[in-house]
Each structure stands twice: as structure tokens, then as C-alpha cells.
C-alpha positions as CSV (number, residue, x, y, z in Angstrom):
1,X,-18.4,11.8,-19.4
2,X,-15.2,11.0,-21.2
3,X,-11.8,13.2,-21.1
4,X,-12.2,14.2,-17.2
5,X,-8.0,13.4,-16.8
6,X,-7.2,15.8,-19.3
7,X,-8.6,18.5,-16.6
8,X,-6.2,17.2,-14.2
9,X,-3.4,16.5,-16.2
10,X,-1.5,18.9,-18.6
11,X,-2.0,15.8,-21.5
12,X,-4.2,15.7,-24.2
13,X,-7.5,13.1,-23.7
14,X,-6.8,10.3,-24.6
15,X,-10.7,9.3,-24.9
16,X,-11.9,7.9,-28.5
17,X,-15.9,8.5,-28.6
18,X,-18.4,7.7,-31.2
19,X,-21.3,8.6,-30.8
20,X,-24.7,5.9,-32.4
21,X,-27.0,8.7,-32.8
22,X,-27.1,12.6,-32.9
23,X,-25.7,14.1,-29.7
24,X,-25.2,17.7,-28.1
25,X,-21.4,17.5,-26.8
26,X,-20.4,19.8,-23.9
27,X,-16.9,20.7,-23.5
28,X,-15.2,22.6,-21.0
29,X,-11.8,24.4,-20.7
30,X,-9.5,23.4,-17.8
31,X,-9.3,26.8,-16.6
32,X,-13.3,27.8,-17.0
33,X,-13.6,24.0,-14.8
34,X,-11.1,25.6,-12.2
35,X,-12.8,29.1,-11.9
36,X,-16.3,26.9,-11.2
37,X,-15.5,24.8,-9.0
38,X,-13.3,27.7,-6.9
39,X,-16.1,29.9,-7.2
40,X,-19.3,27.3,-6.5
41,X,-17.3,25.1,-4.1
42,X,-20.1,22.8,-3.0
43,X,-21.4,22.5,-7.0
44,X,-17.5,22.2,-7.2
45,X,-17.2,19.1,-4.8
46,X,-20.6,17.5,-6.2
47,X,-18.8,17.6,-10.0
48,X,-15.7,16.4,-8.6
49,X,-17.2,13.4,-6.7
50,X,-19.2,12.4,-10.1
51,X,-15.6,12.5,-11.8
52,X,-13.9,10.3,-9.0
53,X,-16.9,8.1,-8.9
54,X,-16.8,7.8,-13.2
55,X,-12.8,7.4,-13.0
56,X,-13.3,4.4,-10.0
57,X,-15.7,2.5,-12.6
58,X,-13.6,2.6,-16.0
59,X,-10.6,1.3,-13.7
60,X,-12.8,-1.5,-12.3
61,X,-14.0,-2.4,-15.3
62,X,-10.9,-1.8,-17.1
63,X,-9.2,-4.3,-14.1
64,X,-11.9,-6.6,-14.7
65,X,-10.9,-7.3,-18.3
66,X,-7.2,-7.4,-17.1
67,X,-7.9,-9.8,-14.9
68,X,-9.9,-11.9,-17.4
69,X,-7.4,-11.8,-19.9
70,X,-4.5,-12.8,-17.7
71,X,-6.5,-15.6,-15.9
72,X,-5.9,-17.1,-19.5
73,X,-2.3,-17.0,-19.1
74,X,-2.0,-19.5,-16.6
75,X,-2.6,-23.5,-17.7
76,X,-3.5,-25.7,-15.1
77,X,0.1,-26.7,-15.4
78,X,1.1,-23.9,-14.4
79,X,-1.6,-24.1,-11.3
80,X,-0.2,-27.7,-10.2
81,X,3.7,-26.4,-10.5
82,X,2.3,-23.6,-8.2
83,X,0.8,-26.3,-5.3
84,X,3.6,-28.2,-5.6
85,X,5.5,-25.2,-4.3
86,X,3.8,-25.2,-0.7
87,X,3.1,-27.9,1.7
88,X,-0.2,-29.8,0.8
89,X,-1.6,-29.4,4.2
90,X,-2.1,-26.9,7.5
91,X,-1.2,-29.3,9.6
92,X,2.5,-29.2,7.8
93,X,2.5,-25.3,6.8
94,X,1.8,-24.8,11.1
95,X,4.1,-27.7,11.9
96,X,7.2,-24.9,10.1
């Protein structure tokens, strides 16, 4: 799936999508999803769970990549300015 936020925000989707082969796109109205879901509740709550479930994986993966960019950012000067900031031992962090 791709543009589920735009059913819960008033925005436009954001979502670019290209697709390698011939494909059948579905696309559905934020009012016909809101009618479904009020009227098939349980069908409602399974859909919604897939969405919440699809959204949690793009922002792991999307953190992921964060993450790996950013652990780029630091030199391991950087890392030995950090120690030097705290005691070299628990013995002398406890002894505080």
C-alpha cells in the first residue's frame, strides 16, 4: 500500500510509485474508506491494523537508514572527546 496518511490527514500523498511491470491500482476516497470501515467495523479494524502495521515498517526502516547515515557523522574523534567526558571506571562513576 502506499498513500494510507493522506486518509488520515487532510494533505495530499506524498508517496512517489513506479510501478516495474503492468499493475491494477486500487484507489479509495477518504470518505468511501470512512463509510467502510463505520459500516463493516470488524473488516474496518482488520484494514486499519494492516495500515498501522505498514506505517510501523516504513518508519523502522526509514529510522534504520537515519540511523545509518548519522552513525557516519561521528569520527572516532569525536567518540574519544565523548569518553573523555565521563569517568573511565564504575568504581569512580559509584564513588560520585
Amino acid at each position: 500500500t502506499f498513500g494510507e496518511t493522506s486518509i488520515f490527514m487532510n494533505e495530499p500523498s506524498t508517496a512517489t510509485v513506479r510501478a516495474s511491470s503492468l499493475s491494477l491500482i486500487m484507489a479509495l476516497s477518504r470518505e468511501k474508506f470512512s463509510e467502510y470501515i463505520t459500516t463493516h467495523p470488524r473488516a474496518g479494524l482488520v484494514i486499519m491494523t494492516y495500515i498501522v502495521y505498514g506505517l510501523l515498517e516504513k518508519l523502522r526502516s526509514s529510522n534504520e537508514l537515519i540511523a545509518y547515515d548519522k552513525e557516519f557523522m561521528v569520527t572516532s574523534e569525536d567518540l574519544d572527546a565523548m569518553k573523555s567526558l565521563f569517568p573511565p571506571t564504575v568504581d569512580e562513576i559509584l564513588s560520585h
